[in-house]
VMD Tcl script that builds the backbone (N, CA, C; Angstrom):
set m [mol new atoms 234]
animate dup $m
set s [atomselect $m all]
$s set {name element resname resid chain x y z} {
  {N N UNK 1 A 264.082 102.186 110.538}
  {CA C UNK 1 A 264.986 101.151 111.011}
  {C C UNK 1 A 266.369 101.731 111.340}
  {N N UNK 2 A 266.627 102.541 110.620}
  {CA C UNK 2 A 268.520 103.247 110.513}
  {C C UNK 2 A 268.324 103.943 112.014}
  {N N UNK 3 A 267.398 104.817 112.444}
  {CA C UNK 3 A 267.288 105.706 113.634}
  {C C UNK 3 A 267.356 104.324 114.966}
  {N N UNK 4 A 266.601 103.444 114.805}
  {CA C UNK 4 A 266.591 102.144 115.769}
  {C C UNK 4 A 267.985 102.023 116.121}
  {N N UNK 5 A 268.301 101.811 114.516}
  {CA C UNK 5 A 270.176 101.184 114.892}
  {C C UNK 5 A 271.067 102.027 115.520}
  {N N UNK 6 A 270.750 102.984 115.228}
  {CA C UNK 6 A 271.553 104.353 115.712}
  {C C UNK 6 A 271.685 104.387 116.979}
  {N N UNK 7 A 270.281 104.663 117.775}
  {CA C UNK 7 A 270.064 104.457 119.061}
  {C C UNK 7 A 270.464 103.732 119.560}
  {N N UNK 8 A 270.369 102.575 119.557}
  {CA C UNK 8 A 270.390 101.410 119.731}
  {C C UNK 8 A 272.175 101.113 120.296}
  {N N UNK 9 A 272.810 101.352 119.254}
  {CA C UNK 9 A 274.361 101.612 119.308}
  {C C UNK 9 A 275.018 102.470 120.530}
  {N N UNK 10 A 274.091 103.937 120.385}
  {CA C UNK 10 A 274.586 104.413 120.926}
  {C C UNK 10 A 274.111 103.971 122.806}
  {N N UNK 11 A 273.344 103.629 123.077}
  {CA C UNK 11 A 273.196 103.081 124.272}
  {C C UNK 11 A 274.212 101.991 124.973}
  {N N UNK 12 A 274.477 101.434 123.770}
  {CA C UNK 12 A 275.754 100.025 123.883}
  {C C UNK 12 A 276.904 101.182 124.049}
  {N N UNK 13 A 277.052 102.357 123.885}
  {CA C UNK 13 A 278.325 103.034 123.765}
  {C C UNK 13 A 278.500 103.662 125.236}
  {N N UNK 14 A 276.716 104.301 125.420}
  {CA C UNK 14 A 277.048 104.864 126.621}
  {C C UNK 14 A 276.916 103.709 127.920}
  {N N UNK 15 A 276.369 102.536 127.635}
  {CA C UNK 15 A 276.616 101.516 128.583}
  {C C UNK 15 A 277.987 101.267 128.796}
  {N N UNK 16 A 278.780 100.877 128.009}
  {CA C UNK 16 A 280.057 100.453 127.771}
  {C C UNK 16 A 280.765 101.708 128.734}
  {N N UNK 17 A 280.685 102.886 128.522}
  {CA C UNK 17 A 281.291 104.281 128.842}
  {C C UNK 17 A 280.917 104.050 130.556}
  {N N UNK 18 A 280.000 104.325 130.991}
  {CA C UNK 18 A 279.776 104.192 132.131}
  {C C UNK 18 A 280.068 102.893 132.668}
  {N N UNK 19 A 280.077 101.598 132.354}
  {CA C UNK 19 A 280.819 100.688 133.022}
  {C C UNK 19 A 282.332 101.085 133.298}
  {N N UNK 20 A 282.981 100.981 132.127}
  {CA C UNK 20 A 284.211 101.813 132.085}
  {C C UNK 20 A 285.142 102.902 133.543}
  {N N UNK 21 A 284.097 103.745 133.465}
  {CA C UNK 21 A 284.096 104.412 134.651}
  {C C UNK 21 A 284.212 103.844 135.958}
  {N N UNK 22 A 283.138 102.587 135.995}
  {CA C UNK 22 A 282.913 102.175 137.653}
  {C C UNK 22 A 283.678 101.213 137.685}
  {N N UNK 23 A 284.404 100.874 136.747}
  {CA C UNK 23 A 285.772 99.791 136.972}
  {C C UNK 23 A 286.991 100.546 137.446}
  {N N UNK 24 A 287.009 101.660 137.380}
  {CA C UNK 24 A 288.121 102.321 137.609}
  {C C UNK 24 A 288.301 103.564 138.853}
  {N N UNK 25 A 286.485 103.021 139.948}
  {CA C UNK 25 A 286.499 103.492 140.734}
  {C C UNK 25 A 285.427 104.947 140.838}
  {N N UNK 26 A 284.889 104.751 139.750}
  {CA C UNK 26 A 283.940 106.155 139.356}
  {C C UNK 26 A 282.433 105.634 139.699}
  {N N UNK 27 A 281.851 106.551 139.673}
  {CA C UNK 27 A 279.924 106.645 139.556}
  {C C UNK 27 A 279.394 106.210 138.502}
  {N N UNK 28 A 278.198 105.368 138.926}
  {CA C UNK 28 A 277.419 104.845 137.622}
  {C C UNK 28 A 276.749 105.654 136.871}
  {N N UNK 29 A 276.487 106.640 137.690}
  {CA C UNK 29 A 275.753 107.930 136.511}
  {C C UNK 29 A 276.918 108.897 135.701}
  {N N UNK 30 A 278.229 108.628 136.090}
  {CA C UNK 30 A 278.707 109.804 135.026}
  {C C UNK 30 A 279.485 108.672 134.289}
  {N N UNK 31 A 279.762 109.402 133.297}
  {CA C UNK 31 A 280.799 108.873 132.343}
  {C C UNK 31 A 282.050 109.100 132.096}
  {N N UNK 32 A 283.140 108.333 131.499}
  {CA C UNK 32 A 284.545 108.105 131.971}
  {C C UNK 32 A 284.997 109.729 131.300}
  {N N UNK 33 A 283.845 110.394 130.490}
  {CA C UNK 33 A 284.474 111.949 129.087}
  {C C UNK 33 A 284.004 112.216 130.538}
  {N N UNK 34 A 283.020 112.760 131.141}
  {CA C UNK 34 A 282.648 113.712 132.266}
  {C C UNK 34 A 283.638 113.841 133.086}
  {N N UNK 35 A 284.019 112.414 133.691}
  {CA C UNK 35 A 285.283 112.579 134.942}
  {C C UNK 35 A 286.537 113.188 134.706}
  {N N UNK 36 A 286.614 112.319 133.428}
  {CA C UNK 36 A 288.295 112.984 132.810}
  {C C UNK 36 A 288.159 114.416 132.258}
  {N N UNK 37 A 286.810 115.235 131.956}
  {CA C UNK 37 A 286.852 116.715 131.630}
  {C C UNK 37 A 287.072 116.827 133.216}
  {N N UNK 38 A 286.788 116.743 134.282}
  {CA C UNK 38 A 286.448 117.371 135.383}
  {C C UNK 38 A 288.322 117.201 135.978}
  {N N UNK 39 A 288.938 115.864 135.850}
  {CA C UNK 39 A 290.131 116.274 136.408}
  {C C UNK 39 A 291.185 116.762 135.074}
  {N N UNK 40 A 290.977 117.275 133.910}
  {CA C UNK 40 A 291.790 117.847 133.222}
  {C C UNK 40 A 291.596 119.497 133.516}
  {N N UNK 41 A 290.390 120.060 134.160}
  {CA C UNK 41 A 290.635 121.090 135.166}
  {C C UNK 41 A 291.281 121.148 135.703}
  {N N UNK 42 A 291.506 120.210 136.826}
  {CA C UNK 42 A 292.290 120.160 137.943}
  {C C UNK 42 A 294.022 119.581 137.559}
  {N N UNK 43 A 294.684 119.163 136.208}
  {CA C UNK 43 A 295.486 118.892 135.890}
  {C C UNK 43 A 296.272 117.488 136.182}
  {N N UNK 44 A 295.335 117.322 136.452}
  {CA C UNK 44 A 295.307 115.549 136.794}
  {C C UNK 44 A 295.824 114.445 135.016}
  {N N UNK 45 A 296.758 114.446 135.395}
  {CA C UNK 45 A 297.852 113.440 134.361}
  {C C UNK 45 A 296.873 112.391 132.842}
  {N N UNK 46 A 296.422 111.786 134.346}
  {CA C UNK 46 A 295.694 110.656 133.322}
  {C C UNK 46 A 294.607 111.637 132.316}
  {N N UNK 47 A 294.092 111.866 133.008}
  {CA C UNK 47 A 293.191 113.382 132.123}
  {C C UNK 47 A 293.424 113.356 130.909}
  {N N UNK 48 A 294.372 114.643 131.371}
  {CA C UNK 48 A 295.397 115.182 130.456}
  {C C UNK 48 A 295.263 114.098 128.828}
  {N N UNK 49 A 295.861 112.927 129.282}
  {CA C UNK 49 A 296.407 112.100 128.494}
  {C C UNK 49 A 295.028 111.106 127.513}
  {N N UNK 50 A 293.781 110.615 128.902}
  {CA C UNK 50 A 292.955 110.545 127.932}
  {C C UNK 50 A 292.036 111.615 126.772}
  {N N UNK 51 A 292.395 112.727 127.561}
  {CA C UNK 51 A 291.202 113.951 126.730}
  {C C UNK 51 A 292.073 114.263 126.061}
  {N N UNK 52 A 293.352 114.080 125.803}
  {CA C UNK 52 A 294.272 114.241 124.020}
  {C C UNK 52 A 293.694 113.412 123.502}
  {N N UNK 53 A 293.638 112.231 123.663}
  {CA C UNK 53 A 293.578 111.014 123.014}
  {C C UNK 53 A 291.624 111.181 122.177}
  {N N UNK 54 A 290.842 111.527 123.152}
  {CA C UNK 54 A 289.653 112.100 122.836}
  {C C UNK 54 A 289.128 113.427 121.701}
  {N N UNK 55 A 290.565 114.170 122.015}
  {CA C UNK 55 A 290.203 115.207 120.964}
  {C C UNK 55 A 290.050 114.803 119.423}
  {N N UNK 56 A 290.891 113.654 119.240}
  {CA C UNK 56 A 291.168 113.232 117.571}
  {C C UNK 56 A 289.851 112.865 117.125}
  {N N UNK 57 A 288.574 112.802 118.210}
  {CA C UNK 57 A 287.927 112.613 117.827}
  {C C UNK 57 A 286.573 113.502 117.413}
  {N N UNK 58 A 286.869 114.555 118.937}
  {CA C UNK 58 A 285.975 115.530 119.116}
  {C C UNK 58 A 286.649 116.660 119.383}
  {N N UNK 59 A 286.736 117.616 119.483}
  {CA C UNK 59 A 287.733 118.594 119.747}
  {C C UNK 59 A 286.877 119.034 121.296}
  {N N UNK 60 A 287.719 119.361 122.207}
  {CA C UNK 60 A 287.049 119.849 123.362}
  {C C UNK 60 A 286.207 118.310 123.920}
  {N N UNK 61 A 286.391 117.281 123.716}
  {CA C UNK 61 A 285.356 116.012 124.111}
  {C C UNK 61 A 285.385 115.934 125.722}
  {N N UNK 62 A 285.662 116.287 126.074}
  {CA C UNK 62 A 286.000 115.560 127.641}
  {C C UNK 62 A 285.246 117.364 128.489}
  {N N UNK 63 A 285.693 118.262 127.683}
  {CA C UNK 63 A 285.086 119.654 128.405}
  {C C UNK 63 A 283.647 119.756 128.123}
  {N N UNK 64 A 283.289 119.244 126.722}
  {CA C UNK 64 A 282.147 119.216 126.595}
  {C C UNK 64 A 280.895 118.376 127.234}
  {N N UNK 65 A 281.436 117.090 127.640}
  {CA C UNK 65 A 281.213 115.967 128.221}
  {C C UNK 65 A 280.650 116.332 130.196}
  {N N UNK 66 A 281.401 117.334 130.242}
  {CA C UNK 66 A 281.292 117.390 131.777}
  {C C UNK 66 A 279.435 118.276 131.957}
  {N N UNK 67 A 279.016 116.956 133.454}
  {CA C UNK 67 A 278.281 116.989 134.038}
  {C C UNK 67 A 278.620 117.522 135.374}
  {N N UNK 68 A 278.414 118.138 135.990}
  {CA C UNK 68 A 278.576 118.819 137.206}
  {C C UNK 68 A 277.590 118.138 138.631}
  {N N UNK 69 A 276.629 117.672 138.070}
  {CA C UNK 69 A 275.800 116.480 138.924}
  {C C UNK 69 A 275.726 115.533 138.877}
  {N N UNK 70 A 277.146 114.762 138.256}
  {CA C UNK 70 A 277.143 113.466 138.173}
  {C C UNK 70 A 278.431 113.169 139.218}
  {N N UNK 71 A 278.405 111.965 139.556}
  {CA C UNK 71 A 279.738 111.342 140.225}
  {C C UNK 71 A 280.114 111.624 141.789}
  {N N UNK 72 A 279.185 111.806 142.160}
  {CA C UNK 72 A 278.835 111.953 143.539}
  {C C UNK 72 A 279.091 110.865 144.148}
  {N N UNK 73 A 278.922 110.052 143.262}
  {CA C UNK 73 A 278.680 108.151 144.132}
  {C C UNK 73 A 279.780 107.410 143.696}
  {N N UNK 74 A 280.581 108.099 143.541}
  {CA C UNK 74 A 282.057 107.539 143.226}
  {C C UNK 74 A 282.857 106.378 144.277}
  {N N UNK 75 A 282.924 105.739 143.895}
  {CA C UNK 75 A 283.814 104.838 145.391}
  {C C UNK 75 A 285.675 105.319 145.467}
  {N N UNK 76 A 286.273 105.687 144.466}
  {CA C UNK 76 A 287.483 106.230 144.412}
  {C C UNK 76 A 286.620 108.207 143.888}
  {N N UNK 77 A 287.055 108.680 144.956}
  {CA C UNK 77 A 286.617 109.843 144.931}
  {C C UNK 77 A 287.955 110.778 144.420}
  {N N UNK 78 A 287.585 111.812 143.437}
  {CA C UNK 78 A 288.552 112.692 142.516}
  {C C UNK 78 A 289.036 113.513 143.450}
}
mol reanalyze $m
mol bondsrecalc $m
mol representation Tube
mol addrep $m
């Protein structure tokens, strides 16, 4: 039952994450850690500012996060 819940959660997390994203102009397949690792490369502000905010949680979260084949289908393109 505990592994159900687990899962379970975490799908609500990565649903939530990827909506997140396409409200703000991103792809339904990547997620808001993927985009923001990809422009804290590029030194892009908001980045910057969410992947601090991310580290308290994970260290490296947003570098680790990045997909390289996601976000292609972006409607506000990076």
């Amino acid at each position: 039952m505990w592994n159900f819940l687990k899962r379970y959660a975490f799908n609500w997390v990565m649903l939530s994450d990827r909506a997140l994203n396409v409200a703000f102009g991103g792809s339904s397949d990547e997620t808001m850690s993927s985009r923001a690792g990809k422009g804290l490369k590029e030194g892009k502000r908001w980045c910057c500012v969410l992947c601090r905010f991310l580290d308290l949680f994970q260290k490296d979260h947003c570098l680790k996060s990045i997909n390289p084949d996601d976000g292609t289908n972006a409607a506000i393109p990076d």
